[in-house]
N, C-alpha and C positions, 0 to 999 in steps of 0.2 A: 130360575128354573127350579120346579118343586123334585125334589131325589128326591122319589120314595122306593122303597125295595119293595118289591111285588113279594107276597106271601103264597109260598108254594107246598103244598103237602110233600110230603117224605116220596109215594110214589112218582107225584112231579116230579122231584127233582130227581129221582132216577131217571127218567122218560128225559130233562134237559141233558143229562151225563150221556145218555145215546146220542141225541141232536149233536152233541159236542160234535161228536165222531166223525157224524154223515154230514153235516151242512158245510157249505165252502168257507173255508178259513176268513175270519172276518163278519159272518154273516152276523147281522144283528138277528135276527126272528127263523126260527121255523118257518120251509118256503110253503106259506099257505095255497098254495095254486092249485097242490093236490085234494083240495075240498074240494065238491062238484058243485058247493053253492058261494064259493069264491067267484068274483065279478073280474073279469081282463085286467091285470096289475098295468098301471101306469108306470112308463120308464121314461126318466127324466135325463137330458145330457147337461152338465154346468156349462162343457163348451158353446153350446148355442143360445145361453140366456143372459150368458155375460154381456155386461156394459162397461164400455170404457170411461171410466170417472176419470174429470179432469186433477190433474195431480198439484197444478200451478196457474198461477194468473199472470197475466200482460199488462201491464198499463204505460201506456206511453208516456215517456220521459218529458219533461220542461222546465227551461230556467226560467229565476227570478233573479232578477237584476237592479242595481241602483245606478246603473249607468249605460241603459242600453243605446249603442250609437246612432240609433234614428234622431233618440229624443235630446241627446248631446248635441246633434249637430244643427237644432234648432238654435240651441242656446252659446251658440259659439260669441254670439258678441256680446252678448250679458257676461262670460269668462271672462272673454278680453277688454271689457268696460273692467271688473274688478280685479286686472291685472296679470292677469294668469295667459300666458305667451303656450302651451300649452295644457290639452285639458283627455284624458283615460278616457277607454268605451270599450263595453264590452257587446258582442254580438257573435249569435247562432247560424249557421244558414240556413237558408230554407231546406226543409225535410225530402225535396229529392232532393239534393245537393250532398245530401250527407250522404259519407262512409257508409260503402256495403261491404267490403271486403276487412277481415281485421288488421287492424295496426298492426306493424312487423311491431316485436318488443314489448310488445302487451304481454304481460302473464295469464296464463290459461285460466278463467274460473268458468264457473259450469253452467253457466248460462251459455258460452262461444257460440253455441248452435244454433241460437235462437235471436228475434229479429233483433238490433240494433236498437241505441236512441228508445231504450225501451227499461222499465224496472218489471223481473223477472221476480216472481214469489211462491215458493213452496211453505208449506208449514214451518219450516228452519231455517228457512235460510231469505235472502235479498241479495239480489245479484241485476247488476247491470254490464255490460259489454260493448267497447270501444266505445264509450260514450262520447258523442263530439262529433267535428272538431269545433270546440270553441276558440274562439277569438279576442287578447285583447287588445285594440290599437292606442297610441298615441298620437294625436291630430293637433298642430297647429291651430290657435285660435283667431291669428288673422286672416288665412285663407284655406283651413280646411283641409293640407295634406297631412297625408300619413305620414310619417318619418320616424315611424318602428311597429313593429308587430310582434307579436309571438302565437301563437294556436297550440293547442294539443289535446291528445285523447285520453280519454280514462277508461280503466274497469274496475268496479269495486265489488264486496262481497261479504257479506255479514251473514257469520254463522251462528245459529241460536245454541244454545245448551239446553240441551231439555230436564239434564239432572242440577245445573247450576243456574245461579244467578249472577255467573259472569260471563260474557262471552265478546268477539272479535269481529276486526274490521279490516282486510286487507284493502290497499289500493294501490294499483298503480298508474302512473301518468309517461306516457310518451310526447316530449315536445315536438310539431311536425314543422312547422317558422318559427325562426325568433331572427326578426335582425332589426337596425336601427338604434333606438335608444331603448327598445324590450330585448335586443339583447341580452341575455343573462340575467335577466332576471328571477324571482323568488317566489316560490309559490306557498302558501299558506294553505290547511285545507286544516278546516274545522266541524265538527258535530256536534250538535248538541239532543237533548232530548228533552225531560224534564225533571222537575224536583225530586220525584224517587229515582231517579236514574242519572248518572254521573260516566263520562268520559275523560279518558288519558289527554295527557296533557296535549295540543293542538300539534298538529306537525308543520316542518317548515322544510319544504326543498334545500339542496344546498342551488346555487346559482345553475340558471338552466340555458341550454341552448339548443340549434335544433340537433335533433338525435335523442337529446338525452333522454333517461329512463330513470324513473323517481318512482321507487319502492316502499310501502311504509303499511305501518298494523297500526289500529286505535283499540282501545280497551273499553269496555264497558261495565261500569258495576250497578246493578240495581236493588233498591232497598224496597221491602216489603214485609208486611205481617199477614198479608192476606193473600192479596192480588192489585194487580197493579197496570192499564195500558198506558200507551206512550207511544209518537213519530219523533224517529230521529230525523235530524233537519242537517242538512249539509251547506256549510259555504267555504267557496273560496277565494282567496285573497291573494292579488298581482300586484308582487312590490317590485317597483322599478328603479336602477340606482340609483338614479335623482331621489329617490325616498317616496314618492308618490306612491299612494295606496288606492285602489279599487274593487271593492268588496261585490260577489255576485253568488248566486249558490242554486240550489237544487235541492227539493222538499220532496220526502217517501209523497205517497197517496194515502191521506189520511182518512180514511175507508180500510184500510189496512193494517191495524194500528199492531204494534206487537202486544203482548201480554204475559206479565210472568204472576207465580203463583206459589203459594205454598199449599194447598189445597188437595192435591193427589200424588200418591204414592209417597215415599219418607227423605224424599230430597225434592228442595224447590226446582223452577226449571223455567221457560221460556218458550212460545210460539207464535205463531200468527193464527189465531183461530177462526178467521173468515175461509181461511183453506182447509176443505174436509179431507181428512185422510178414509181410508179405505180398509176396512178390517176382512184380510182373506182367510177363507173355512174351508179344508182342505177334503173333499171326499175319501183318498186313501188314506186319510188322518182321521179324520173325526167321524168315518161312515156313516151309520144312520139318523145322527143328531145334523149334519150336512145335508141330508137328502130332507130331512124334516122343513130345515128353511129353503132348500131347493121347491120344495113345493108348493111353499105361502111365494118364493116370487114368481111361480112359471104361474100356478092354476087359481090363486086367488086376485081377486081386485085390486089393492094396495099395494102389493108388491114392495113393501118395505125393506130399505135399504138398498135396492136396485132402483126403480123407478123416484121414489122418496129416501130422501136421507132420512137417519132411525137418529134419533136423540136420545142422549144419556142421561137419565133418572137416577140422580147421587141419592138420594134416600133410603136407607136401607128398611124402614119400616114401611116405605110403599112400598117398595119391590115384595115386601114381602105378603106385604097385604095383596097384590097384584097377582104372586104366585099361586096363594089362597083360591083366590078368587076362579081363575081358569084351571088349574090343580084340582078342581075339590072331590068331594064323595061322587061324582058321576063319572071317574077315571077311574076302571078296573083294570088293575093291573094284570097281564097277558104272562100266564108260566111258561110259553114255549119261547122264551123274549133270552136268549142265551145270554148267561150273567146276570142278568134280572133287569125287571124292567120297571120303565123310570118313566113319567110325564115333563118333557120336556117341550115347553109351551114356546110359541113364535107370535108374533113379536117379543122379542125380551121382556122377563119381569122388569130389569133393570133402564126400561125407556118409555120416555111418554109415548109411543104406541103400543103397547101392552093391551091387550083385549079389555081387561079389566075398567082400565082406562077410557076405553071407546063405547064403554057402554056394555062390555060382552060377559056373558057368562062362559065356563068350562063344557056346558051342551046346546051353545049357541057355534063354538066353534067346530070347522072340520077337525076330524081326528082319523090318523093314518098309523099304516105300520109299516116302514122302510124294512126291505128284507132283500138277501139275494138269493135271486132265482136259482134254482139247485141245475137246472138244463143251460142256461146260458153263461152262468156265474156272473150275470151284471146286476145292476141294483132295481129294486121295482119299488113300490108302492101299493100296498092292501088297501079296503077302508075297515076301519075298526070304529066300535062304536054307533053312534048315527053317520059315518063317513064323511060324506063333505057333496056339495051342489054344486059349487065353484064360486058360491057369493059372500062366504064367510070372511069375515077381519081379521080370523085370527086362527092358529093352528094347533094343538094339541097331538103329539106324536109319542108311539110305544118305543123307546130309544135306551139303546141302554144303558143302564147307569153309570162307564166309565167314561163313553163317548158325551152320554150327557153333563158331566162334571169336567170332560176334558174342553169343550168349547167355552162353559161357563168360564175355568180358567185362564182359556185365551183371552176373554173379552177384558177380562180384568185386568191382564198384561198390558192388552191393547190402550184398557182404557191410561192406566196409567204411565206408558211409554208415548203415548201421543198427547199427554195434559187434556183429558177432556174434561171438563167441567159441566154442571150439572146443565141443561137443555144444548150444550154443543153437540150438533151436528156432525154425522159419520156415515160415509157407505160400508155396505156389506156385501161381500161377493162370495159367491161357491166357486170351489177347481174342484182340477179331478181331483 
């Protein structure tokens, strides 16, 4: 956004020292409606234009296995041809059959509320919930019976660091059967992810039966000079006292991948960047620099950042060039702008929708002046300049200088408290 200080004669700015006085606390602009060639101000509600931006994604859970008991129980006499009196299998139920109500003994992570048999994902985090009940059996290879089982549920939950590049792994496991020769058995649960990313050392149950409740944190450290993605990969492993092992596990969605970075703000950090986070612009915060993009998303086309996610332009020589560009000599700065007044342009310099970007110049765009009305004290909308039609790309607003330097600050906070990297995607919403 170009700051320029509007240049006001010594008489202006006596004339803005009375506005002080008379206008409603907060107002950005002298309420022009007292002109008689002032046109019906437009008033804009953020309540009615907000969209609910999803916050997280769903993807339904599924294992992979090296011993699933269908395809076991073909091969029952090829075991028992090479000696093996019995032989492990692991197996899921079918998906009605599963857990709708949570495990008693599960530890709370923050997904509980949300469906089952499911990997739950916000920007920071991965959470699954009462995952299960999986099954392992032990089956006779001369005829087929079971004579041991054990089942049970999991929740887990991996929290990102957005300032570090290490972060955790809670899980726990409730056994719901175990009897036979799965009995007490031992559970193993292992992660992995890849070469710049390294996990604590594998955890191992102590001996389990049913009831039991198995608690346990994994570590993660990732290595990077830049930026870095990666799916962590889960398996686990049912040691039976006999000593028999059978390895089975569960893979993130690898569409999801995590991503760490050294890239924005002055500590590395960690997210899932397929989830847009939402950057909110407060009307009794930032007043007329809020109603400026309140009305590129109600009255123009595009509607950037409500309808279309707004992408982040790390270059600081475009943005600046961008600035230039919808900023320039055709923006006369307005003296009745209380505190001075400032061109602050919509779509952001700093994203690849930027007027400039789209093809637009500074008197191609609408251009408005957010003000409040002195008879209702709500907020309205002038047109300044050539005004607006309602088909422009782009917006130019009389805003003022500290409103317009205090959103440019949030965006910068935002930008760097969410790790956005340069074309990552973001919504933007107005409140009051």
């Amino acid at each position: 956004m170009l700051l320029r200080k509007s240049l006001m004669r010594a008489t202006v700015a006596g004339l803005a020292v009375i506005l002080t006085l008379t206008v409603t606390e907060g107002s950005a602009l002298a309420d022009p409606s007292s002109s008689s060639s002032a046109k019906e101000p437009l008033r804009l509600d953020p309540s009615s234009s907000q969209v609910a931006h999803p916050k997280m994604a769903g993807i339904p859970a599924s294992i992979t296995s090296d011993d699933d008991c269908a395809e076991v129980r073909k091969k029952l006499k090829i075991y028992a041809a090479n000696g093996q009196k019995t032989v492990s299998c692991t197996e899921a139920p079918p998906a009605a059959q599963r857990r709708t109500a949570p495990t008693a003994k599960l530890a709370g992570v923050w997904c509980d509320g949300q469906a089952k048999n499911t990997w739950w994902l916000t920007r920071t985090s991965i959470c699954i919930s009462d995952w299960g009940p999986w099954t392992t059996n032990t089956v006779r290879t001369d005829n087929g019976q079971v004579i041991g089982s054990l089942s049970f549920n999991a929740s887990m939950n991996i929290e990102l660091n957005t300032i570090s590049l290490s972060f955790s792994q809670s899980l726990t496991v409730v056994v719901t059967t175990a009897w036979g020769v799965n009995n007490l058995s031992t559970i193993q649960y292992l992660a992995r992810c890849t070469s710049s990313c390294t996990v604590s050392d594998s955890a191992v149950s102590p001996p389990l039966t049913v009831g039991s409740v198995w608690n346990t944190t994994l570590y993660y450290q990732v290595s990077t000079t830049s930026q870095t993605s990666f799916n962590p990969q889960f398996q686990w492993r049912t040691v039976k006292p006999d000593g028999a092992v059978r390895t089975w596990g569960l893979n993130t969605v690898s569409s999801r991948p995590i991503r760490c970075d050294r890239l924005v703000g002055a500590n590395p950090g960690c997210v899932i960047p397929t989830i847009r986070p939402t950057m909110f612009v407060s009307v009794a915060e930032w007043g007329s620099a809020a109603q400026n993009i309140l009305f590129a998303q109600t009255v123009l086309p595009d509607k950037w950042g409500k309808s279309t996610p707004l992408r982040r332009l790390a270059d600081p020589a475009i943005q600046n060039t961008n600035r230039a560009a919808i900023c320039d000599s055709t923006f006369v700065p307005d003296p009745t702008v209380v505190g001075g007044d400032s061109c602050d342009e919509f779509a952001f310099a700093a994203t690849y929708q930027s007027g400039n970007l789209l093809g637009q110049t500074g008197s191609t765009c609408a251009e408005i002046r957010p003000y409040i009305d002195q008879v209702t004290g709500t907020w309205a909308i002038a047109p300044a300049g050539r005004g607006w039609n309602g088909t422009e790309r782009c917006v130019r607003g009389h805003v003022t200088l500290a409103e317009n330097t205090g959103v440019g600050g949030q965006l910068g906070r935002f930008t760097t408290a969410e790790r956005l990297l340069d074309y990552d995607e973001y919504w933007l919403t107005v409140t009051d």
